[in-house]
C-alpha positions as CSV (number, residue, x, y, z in Angstrom):
1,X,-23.7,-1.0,58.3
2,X,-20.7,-1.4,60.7
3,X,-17.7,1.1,60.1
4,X,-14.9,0.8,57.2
5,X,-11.5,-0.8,59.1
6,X,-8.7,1.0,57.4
7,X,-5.4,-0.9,57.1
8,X,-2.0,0.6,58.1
9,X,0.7,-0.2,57.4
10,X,4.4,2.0,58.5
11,X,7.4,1.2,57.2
12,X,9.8,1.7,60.4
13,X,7.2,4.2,61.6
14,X,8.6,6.8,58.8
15,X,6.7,8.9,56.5
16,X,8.1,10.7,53.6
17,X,11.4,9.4,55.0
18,X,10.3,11.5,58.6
19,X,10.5,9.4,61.6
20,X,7.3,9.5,62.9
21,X,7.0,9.5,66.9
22,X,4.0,8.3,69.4
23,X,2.3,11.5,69.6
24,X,2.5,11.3,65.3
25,X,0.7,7.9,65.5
26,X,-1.9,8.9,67.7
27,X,-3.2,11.6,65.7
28,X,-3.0,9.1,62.3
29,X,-4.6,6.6,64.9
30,X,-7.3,9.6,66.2
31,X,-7.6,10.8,62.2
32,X,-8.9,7.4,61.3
33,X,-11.3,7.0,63.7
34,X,-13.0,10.4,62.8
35,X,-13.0,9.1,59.4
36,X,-14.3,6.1,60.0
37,X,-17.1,7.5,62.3
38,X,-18.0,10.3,59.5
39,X,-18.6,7.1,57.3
40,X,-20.7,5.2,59.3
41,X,-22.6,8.4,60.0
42,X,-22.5,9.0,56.4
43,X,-23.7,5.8,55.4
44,X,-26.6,5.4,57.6
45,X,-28.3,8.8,56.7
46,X,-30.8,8.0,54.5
47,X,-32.7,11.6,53.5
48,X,-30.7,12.6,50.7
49,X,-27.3,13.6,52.1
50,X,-26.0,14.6,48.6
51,X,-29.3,16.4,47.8
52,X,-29.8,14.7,44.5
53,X,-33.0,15.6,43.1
54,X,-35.5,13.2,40.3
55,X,-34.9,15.7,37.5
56,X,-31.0,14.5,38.0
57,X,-32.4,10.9,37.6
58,X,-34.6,11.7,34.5
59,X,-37.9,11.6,36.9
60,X,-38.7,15.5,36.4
61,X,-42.1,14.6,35.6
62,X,-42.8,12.4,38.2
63,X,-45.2,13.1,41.2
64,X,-44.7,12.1,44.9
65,X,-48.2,10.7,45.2
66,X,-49.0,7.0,45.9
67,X,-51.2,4.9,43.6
68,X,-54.3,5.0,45.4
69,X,-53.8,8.6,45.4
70,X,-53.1,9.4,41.8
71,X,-56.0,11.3,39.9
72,X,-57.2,10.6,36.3
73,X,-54.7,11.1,33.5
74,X,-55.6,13.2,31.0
75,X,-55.4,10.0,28.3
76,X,-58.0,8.6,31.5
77,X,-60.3,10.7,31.0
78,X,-60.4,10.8,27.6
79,X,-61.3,7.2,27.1
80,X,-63.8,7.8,29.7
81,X,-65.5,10.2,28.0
82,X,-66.2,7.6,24.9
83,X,-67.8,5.5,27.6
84,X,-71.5,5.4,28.5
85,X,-72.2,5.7,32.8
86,X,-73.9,2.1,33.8
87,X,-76.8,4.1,35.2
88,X,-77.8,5.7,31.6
89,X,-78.2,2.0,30.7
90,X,-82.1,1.2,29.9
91,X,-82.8,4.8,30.4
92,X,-84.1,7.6,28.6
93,X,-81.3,9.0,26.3
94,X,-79.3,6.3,27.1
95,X,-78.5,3.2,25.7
96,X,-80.5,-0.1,25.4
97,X,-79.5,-3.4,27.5
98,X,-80.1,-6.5,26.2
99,X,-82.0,-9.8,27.9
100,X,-81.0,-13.5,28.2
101,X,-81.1,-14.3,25.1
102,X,-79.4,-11.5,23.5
103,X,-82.3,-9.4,22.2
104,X,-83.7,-5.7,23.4
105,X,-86.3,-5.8,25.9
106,X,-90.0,-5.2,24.3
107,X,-89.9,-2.2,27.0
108,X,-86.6,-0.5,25.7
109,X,-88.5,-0.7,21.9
110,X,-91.1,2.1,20.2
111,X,-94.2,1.7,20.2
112,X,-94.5,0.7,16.3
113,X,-92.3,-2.3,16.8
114,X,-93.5,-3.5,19.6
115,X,-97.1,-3.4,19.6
116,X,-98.2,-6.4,17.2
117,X,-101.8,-8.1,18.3
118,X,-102.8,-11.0,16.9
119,X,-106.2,-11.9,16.6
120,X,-108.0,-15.0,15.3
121,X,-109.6,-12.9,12.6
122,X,-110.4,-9.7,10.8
123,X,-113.5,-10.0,12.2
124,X,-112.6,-10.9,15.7
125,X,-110.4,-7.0,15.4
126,X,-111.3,-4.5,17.7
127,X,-114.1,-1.8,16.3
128,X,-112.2,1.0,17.1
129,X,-107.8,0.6,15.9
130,X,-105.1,2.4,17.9
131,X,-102.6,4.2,15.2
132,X,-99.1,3.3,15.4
133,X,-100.4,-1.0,16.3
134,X,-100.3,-3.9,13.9
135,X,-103.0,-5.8,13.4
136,X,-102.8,-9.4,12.1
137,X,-105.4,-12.2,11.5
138,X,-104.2,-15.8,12.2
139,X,-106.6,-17.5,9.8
140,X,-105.4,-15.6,6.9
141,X,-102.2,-14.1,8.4
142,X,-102.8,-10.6,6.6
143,X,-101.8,-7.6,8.7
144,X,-103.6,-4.5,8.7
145,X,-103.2,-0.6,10.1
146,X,-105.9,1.3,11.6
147,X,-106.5,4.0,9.4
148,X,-108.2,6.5,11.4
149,X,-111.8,5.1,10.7
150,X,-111.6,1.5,9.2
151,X,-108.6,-1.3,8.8
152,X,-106.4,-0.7,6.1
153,X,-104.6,-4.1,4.8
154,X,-101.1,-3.9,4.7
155,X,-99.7,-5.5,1.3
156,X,-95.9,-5.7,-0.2
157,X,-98.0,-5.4,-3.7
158,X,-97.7,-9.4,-4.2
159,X,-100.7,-11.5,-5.4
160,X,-102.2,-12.3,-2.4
161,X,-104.7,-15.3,-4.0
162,X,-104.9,-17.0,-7.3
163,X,-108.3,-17.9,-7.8
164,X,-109.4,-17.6,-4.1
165,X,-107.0,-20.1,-2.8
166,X,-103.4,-18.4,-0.9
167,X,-100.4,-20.2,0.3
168,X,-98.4,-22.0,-2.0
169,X,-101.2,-22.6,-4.6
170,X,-102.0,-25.4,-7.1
171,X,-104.4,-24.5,-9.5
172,X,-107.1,-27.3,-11.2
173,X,-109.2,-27.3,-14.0
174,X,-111.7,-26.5,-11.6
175,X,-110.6,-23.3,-10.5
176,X,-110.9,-21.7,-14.1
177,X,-114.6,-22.9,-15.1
178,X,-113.4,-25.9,-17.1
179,X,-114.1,-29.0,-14.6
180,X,-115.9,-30.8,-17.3
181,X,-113.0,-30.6,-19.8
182,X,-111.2,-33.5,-20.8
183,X,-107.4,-33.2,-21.9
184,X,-107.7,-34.6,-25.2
185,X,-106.6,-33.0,-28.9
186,X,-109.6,-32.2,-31.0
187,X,-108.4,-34.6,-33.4
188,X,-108.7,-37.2,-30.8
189,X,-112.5,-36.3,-29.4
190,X,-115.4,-38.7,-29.3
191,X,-118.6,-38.1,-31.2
192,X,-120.7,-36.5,-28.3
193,X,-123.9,-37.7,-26.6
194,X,-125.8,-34.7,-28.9
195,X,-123.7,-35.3,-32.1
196,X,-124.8,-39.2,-31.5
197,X,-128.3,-38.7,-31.4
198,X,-128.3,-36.1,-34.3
199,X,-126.3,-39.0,-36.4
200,X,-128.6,-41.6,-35.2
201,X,-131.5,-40.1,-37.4
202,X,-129.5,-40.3,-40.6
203,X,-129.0,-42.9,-43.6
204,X,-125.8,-44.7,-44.7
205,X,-124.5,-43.6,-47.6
206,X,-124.7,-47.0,-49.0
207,X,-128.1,-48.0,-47.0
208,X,-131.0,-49.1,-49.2
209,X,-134.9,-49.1,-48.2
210,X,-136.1,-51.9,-47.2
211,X,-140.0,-51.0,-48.2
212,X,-140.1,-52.0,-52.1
213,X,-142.5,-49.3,-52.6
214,X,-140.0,-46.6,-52.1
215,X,-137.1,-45.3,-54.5
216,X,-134.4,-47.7,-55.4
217,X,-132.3,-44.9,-56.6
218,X,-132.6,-46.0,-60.6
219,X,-132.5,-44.2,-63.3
220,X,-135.8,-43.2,-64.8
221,X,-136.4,-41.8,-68.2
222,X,-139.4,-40.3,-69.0
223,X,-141.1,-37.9,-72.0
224,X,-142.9,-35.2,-72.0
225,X,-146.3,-38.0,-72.7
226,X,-145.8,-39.7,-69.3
227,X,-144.9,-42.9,-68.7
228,X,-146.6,-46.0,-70.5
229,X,-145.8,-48.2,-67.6
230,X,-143.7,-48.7,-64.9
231,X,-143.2,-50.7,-61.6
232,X,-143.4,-50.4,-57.8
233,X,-140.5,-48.2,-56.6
234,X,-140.6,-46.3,-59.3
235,X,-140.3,-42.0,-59.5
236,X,-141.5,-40.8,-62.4
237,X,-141.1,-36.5,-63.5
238,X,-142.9,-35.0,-65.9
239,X,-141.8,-31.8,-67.3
């Protein structure tokens, strides 16, 4: 910054109504220039020449320290403390990560959620369980537990089966002894084979005998003598 020009300006070279002289005007002239040097001077010191300090610019609290330099905050290190370390992640005590399609890793889960074997039937099941797996059959798709010393099936307390058939089940006639029922009203039954054949060896009502020699179904009265006569077809009593 260059140095401050002062005007001057003398009024018939009088100040304060004195008449000022040469040697006067040189020292104004010499005063000035001091002045004006003590400015430049002044100007161009840049360390705090008035000795202000940052409490008297309301930066008390304020450390000389560049960015890169500056430790955690207290508020910092508090929110870091909510926060798990990335190298706890998938780790014992830690937390669990999760794959690409968003679920937990079968190797981050217990034991008794992960270890499901599928087999193509109860019978196709190891001889020996492990406690703690889950056993299922694929024909049936019943799951079972080992036990300790046999397979114990695993139920929610459902029906499992309706008359031997599981699934979404449609029951027949069949299924509940009665395949050779027909659906009809006992008012509206045929006479059977058996009820035929007993009926076959019965008369009419109304049927007569054809043979002339056996009871027409007249009346016949008769004494205690016996009959005088009488003619074929006849049934005579005698009491």
């Amino acid at each position: 910054m260059g140095g401050v020009v002062v005007g001057r300006s003398w009024e018939n070279n009088k100040v304060n109504g004195e008449v000022l002289d040469a040697a006067d005007l040189e020292g104004i002239e010499a005063g000035f220039s001091s002045l004006e040097g003590e400015l430049d001077t002044h100007t161009a010191d840049q360390v705090n020449p008035h000795n202000v300090t940052k409490a008297q610019l309301a930066l008390g609290n304020v450390d000389n320290t560049a960015d890169l330099d500056k430790p955690v905050s207290t508020a910092a290190q508090t929110a870091l403390n909510a926060k798990v370390d990335e190298s706890r992640e998938g780790q014992a005590n830690g937390i669990a990560t999760l794959d690409g399609g968003g679920k937990v890793p079968s190797a981050q889960l217990p034991a008794y959620v992960d270890d499901v074997e599928e087999y193509a039937s109860f019978a196709a099941f190891p001889a020996t369980g492990e406690t703690g797996k889950i056993y299922v059959a694929q024909d049936t798709n019943k799951t079972y537990r080992w036990g300790g010393s046999s397979y114990t099936y695993i139920t929610s307390g459902a029906v499992d089966s309706v008359a031997g058939k599981t699934g979404v089940v449609t029951l027949v006639k069949a299924d509940v002894g009665l395949s050779n029922v027909d659906n009809t009203p006992d008012s509206s039954k045929p006479v059977s084979t058996p009820q035929q054949t007993a009926l076959n060896g019965k008369l009419d009502t109304g049927a007569k005998a054809a043979d002339s020699s056996e009871w027409d179904g007249s009346i016949k009265t008769v004494s205690v003598s016996g009959p005088s006569a009488g003619s074929d077809g006849d049934i005579w009593f005698q009491y």
